[in-house]
Residue frames as qw, qx, qy, qz and C-alpha x, y, z in Angstrom:
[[0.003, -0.683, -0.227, 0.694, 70.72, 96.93, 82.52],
 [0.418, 0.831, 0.287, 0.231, 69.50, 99.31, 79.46],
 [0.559, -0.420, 0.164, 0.696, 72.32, 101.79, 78.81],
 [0.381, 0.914, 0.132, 0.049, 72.07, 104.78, 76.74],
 [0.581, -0.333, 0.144, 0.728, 76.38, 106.13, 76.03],
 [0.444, 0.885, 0.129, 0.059, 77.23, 109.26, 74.95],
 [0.643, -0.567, 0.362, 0.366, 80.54, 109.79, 74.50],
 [0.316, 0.868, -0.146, -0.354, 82.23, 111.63, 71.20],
 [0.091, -0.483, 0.857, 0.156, 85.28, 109.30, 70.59],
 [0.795, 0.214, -0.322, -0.468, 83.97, 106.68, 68.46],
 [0.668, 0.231, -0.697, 0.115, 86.52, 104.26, 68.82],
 [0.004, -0.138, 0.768, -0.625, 85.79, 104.60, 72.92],
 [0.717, -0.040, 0.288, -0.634, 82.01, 104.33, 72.72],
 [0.784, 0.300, -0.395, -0.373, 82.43, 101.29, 70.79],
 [0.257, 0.345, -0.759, 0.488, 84.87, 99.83, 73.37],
 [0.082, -0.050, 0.706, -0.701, 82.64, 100.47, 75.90],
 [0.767, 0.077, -0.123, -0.625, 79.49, 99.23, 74.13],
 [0.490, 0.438, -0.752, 0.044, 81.71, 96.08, 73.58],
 [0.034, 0.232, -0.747, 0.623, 82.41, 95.96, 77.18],
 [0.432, -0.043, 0.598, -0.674, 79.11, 95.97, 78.53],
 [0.853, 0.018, -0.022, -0.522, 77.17, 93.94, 76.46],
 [0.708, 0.157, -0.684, -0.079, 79.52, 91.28, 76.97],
 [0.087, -0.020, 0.736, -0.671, 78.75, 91.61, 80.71],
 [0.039, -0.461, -0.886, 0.012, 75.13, 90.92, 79.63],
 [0.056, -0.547, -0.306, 0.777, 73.94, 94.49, 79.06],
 [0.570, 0.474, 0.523, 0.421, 72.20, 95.67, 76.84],
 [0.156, -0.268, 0.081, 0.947, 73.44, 99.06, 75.34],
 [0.179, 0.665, 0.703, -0.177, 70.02, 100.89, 73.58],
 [0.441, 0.844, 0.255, 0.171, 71.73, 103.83, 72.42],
 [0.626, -0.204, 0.108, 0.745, 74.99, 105.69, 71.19],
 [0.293, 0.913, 0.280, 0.042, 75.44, 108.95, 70.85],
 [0.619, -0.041, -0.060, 0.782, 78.44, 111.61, 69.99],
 [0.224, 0.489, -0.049, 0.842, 76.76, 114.32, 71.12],
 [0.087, 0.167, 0.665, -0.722, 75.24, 115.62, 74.53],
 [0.497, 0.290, 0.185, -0.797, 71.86, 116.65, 72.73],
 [0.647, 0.083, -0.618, -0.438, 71.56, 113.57, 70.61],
 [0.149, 0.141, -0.811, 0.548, 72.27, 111.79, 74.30],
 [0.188, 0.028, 0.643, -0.742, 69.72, 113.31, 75.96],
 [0.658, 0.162, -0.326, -0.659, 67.05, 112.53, 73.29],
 [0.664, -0.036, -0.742, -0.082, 67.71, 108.94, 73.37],
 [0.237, -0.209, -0.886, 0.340, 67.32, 108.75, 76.94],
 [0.417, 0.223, 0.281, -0.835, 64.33, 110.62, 76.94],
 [0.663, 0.209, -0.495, -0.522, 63.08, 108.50, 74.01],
 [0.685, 0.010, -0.722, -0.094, 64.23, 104.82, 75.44],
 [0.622, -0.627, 0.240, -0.403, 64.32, 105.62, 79.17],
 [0.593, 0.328, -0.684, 0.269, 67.82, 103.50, 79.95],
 [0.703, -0.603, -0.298, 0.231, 68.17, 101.97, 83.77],
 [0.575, -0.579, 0.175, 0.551, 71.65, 103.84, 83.49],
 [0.387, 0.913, -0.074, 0.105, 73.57, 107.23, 81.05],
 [0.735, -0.180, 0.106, 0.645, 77.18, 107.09, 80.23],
 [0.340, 0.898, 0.267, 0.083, 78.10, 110.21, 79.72],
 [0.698, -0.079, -0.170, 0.692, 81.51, 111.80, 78.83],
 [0.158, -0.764, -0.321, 0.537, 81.78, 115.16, 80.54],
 [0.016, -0.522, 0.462, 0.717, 83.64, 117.00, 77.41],
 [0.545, 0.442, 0.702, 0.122, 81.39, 116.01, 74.18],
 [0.712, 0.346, -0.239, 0.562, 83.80, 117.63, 72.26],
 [0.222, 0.476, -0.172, 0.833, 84.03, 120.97, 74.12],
 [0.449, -0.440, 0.235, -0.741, 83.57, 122.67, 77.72],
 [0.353, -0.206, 0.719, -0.562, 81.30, 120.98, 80.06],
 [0.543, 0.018, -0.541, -0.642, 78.65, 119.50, 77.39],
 [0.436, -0.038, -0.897, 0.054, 78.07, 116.54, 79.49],
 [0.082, -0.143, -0.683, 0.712, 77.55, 117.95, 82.45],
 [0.194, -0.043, -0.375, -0.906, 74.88, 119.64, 80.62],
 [0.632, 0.034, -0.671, -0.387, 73.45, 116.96, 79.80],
 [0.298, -0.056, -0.786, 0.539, 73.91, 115.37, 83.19],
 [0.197, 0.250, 0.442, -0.838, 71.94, 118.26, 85.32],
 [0.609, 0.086, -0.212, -0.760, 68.82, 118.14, 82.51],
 [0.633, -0.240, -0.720, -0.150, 68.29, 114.12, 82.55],
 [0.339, -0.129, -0.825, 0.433, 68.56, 114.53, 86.47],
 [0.286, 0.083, 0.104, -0.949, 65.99, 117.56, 86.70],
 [0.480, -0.104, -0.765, -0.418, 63.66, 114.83, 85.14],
 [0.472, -0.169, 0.685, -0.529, 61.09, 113.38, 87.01],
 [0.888, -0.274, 0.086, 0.360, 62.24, 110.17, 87.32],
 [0.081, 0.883, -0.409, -0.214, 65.34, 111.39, 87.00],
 [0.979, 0.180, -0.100, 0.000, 67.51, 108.99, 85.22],
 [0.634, -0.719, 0.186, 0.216, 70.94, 108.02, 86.80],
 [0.134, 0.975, -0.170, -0.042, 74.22, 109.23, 85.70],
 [0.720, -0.560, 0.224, 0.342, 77.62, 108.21, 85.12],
 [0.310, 0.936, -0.156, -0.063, 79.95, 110.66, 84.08],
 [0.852, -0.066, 0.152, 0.496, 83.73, 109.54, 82.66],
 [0.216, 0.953, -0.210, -0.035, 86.38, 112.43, 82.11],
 [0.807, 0.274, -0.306, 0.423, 89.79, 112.27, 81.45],
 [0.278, 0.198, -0.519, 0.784, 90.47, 114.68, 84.10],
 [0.329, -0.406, -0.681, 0.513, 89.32, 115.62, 87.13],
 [0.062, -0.402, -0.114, -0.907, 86.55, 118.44, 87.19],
 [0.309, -0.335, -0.804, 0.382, 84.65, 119.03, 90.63],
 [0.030, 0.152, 0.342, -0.927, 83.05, 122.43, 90.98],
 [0.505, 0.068, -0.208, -0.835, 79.67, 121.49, 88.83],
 [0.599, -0.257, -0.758, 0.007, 79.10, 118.22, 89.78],
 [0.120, 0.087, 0.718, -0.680, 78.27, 119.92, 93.16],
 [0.537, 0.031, -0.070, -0.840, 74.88, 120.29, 91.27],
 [0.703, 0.094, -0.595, -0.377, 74.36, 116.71, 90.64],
 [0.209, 0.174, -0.908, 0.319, 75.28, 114.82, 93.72],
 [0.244, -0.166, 0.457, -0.839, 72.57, 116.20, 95.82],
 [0.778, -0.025, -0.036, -0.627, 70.14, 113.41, 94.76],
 [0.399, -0.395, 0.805, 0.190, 72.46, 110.49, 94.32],
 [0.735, 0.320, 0.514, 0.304, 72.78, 108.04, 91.14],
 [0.289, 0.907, -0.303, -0.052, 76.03, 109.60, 90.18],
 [0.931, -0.114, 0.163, 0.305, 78.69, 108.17, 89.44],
 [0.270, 0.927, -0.190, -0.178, 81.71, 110.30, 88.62],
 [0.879, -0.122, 0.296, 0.353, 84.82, 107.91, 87.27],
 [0.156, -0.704, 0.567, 0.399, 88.21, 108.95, 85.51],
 [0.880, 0.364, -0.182, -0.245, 88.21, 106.78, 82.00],
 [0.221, 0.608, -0.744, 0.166, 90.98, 105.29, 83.10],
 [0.399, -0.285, 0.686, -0.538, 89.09, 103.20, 85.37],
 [0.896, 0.235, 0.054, -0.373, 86.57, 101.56, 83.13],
 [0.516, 0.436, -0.737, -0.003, 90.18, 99.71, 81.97],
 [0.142, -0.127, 0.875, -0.445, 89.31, 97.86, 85.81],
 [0.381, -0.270, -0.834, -0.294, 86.45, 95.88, 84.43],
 [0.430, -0.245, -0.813, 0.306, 85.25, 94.55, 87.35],
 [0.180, -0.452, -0.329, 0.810, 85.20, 97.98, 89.38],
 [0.169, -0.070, -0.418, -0.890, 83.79, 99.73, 86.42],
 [0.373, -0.407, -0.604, -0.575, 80.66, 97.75, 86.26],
 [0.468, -0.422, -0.684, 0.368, 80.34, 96.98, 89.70],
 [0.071, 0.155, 0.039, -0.985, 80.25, 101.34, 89.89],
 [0.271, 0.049, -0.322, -0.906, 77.61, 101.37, 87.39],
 [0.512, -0.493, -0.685, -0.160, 75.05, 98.85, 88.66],
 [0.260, -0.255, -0.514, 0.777, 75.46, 101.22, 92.06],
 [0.008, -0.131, 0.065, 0.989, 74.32, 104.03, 90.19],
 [0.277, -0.051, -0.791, -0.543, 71.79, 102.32, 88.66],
 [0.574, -0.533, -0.622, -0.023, 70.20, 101.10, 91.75],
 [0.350, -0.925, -0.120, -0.087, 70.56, 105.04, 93.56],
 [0.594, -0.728, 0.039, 0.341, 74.14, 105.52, 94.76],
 [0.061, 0.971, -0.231, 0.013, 77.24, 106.96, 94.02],
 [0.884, -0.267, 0.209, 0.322, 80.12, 106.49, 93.09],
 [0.243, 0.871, -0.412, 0.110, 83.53, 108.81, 92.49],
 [0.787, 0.347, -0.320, 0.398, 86.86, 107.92, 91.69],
 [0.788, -0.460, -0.153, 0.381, 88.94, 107.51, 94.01],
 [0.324, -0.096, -0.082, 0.937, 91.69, 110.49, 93.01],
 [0.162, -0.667, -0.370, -0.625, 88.37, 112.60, 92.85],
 [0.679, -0.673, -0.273, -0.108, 87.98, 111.74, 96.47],
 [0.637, -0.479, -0.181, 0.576, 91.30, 112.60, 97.38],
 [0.287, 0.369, 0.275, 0.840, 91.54, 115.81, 95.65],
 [0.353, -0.695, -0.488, -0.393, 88.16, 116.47, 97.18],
 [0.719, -0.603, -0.309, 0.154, 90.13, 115.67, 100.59],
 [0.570, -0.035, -0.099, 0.815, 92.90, 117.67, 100.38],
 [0.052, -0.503, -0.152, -0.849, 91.05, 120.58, 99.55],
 [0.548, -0.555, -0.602, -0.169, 88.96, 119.80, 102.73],
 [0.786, -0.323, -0.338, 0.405, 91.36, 119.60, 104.83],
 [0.268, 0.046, -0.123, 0.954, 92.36, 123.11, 104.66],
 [0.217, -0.438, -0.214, -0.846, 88.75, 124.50, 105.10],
 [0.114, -0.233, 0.658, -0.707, 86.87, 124.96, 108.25],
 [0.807, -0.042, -0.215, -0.549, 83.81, 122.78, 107.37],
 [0.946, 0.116, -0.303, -0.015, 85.81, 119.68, 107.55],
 [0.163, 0.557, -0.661, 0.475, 88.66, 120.40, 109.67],
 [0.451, -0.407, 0.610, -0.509, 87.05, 119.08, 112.82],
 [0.981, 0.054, -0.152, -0.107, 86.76, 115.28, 110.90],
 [0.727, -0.368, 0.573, 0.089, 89.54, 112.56, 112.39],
 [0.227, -0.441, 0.829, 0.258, 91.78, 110.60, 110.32],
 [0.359, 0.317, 0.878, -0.004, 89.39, 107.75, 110.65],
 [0.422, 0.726, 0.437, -0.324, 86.21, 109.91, 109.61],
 [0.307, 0.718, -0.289, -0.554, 88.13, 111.05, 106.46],
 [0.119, 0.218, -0.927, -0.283, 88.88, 107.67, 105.25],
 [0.356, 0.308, 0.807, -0.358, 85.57, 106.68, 106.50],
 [0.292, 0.731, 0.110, -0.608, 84.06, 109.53, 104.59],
 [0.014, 0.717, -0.328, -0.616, 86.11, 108.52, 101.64],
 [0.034, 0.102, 0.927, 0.359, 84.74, 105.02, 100.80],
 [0.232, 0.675, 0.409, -0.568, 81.44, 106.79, 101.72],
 [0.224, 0.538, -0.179, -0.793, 82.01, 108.70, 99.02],
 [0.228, 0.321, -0.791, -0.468, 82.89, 105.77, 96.37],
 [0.588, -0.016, -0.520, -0.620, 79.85, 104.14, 96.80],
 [0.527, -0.011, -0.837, 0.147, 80.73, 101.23, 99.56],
 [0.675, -0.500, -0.452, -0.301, 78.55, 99.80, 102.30],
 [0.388, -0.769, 0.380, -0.337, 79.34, 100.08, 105.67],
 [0.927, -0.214, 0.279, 0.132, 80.13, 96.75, 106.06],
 [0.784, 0.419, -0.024, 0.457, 82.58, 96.84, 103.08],
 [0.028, -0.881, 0.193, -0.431, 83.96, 99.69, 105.22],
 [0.647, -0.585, 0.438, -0.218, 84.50, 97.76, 108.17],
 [0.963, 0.155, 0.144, 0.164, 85.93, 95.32, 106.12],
 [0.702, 0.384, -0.153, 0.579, 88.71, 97.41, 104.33],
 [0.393, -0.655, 0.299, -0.572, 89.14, 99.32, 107.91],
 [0.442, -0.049, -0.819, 0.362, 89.82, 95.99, 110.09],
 [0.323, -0.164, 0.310, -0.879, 86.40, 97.71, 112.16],
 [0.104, 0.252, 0.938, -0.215, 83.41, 96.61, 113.31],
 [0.005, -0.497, -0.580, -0.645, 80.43, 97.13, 111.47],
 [0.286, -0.840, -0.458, -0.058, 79.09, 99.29, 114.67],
 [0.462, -0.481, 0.079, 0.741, 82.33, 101.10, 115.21],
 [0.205, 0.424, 0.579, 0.666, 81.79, 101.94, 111.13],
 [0.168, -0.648, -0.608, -0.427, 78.42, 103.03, 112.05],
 [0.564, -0.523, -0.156, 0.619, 80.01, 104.74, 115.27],
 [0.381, -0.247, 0.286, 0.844, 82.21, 107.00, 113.00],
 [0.031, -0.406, -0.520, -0.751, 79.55, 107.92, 110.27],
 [0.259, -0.699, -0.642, -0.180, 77.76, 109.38, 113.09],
 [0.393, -0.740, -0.127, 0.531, 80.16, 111.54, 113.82],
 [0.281, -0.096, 0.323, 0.899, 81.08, 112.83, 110.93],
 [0.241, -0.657, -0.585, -0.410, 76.99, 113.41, 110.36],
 [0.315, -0.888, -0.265, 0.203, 76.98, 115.59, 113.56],
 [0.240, -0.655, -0.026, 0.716, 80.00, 117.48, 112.88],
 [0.214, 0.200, 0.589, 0.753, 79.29, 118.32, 109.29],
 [0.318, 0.320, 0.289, -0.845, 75.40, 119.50, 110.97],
 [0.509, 0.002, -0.656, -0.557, 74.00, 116.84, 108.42],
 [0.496, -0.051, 0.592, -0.633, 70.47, 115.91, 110.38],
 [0.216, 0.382, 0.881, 0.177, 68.21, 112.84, 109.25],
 [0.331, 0.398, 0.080, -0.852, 66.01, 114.74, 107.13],
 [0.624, 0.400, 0.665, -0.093, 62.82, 113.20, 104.43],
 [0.708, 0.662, 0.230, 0.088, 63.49, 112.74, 101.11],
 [0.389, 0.796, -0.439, 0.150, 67.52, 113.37, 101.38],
 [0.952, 0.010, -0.228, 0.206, 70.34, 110.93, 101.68],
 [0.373, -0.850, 0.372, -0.015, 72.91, 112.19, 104.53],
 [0.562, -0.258, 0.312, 0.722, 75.94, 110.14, 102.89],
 [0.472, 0.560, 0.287, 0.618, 75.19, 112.48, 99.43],
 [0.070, -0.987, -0.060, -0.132, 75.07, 115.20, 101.69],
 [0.647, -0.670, 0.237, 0.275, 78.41, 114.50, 102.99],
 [0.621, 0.284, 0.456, 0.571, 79.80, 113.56, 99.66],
 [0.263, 0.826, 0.365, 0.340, 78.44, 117.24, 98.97],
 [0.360, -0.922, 0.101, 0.097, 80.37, 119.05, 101.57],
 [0.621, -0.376, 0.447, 0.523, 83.59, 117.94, 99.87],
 [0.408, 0.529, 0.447, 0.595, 82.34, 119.03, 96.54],
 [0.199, -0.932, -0.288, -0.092, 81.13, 122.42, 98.51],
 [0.611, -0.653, 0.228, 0.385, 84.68, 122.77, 99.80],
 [0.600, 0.018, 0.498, 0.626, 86.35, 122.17, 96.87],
 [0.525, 0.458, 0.295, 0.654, 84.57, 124.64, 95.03],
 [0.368, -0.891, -0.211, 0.161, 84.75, 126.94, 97.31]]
């Protein structure tokens, strides 16, 4: 993949330039600020943006984020924070190729890239205490109350990016039981098959909708 990083810490973009071209990537452009970012991926047009959400101050990333995805193409996203911030990323999910990861994660190789070639190729993928944060907050509102156990763990590798099968896989299910459950949590959420939108980002969105609610 092409790779555009923006990401203010020097001594992390360089880490993580490191990182990926020795996974066979090529990295195309660094930046340490959100508006020198978005230039270069408007200039080189990357398969995939790293972007850290704080570039130094506030939300800068996100910024940045919501303008490359307003693009048409839009160009996919993955955002790294040191903490957890959920009430503006409700803007960004709604198309998928997002990724939203904790920088702590990118220290899991493996899981890191294996995120960012999702994003790359349309889907999604949030950290895992993003998704339970997301869920706790659910769980007290009246959108999501009427999901099962199951359908909230279903819902919750949904969220991180993973295939039904890989569902049924870390679930001991069957891949039609999976597909069993994600139709119920699509009817009681009132998410209909609809052209030119992706009913798991809508679901992913009703936990960001909750949350900043």
């Amino acid at each position: 993949m092409r790779v555009v990083i923006g990401e203010d810490s020097a001594l992390f973009r360089e880490g993580l330039s490191a990182l990926l071209e020795s996974a066979g990537h090529e990295v195309v452009g660094r930046a340490a600020t959100a508006a020198t970012a978005v230039s270069q991926v408007r200039a080189l047009g990357p398969d995939v943006v790293i972007l850290d959400i704080r570039m130094p101050h506030d939300d800068e990333g996100i910024d940045a984020a919501l303008e490359i995805r307003a693009w048409d193409p839009p160009t996919p996203v993955m955002l790294l924070s040191q903490h957890i911030e959920t009430r503006r990323t409700v803007e960004l999910v709604t198309s998928g190729s997002i990724g939203y990861l904790l920088k702590d994660r990118v220290l899991d190789v493996d899981e890191f890239l294996a995120a960012l070639q999702r994003v790359a190729a349309g889907g999604t993928a949030l950290d895992p205490e993003v998704v339970q944060r997301l869920l706790g907050a659910a769980r007290a509102t009246s959108v999501l109350a009427g999901l099962t156990p199951r359908e909230n763990e279903v819902l919750a590798l949904m969220a991180r990016g993973w295939s039904n099968t890989a569902v049924a896989e870390r679930l001991y299910l069957s891949p039609r039981t999976v597909e069993t459950h994600i139709g119920s949590i699509f009817g009681k959420l009132g998410i209909i098959d609809s052209p030119g939108e992706n009913r798991r980002v809508r679901a992913i969105l009703a936990y960001l909708e909750a949350q900043a609610g």
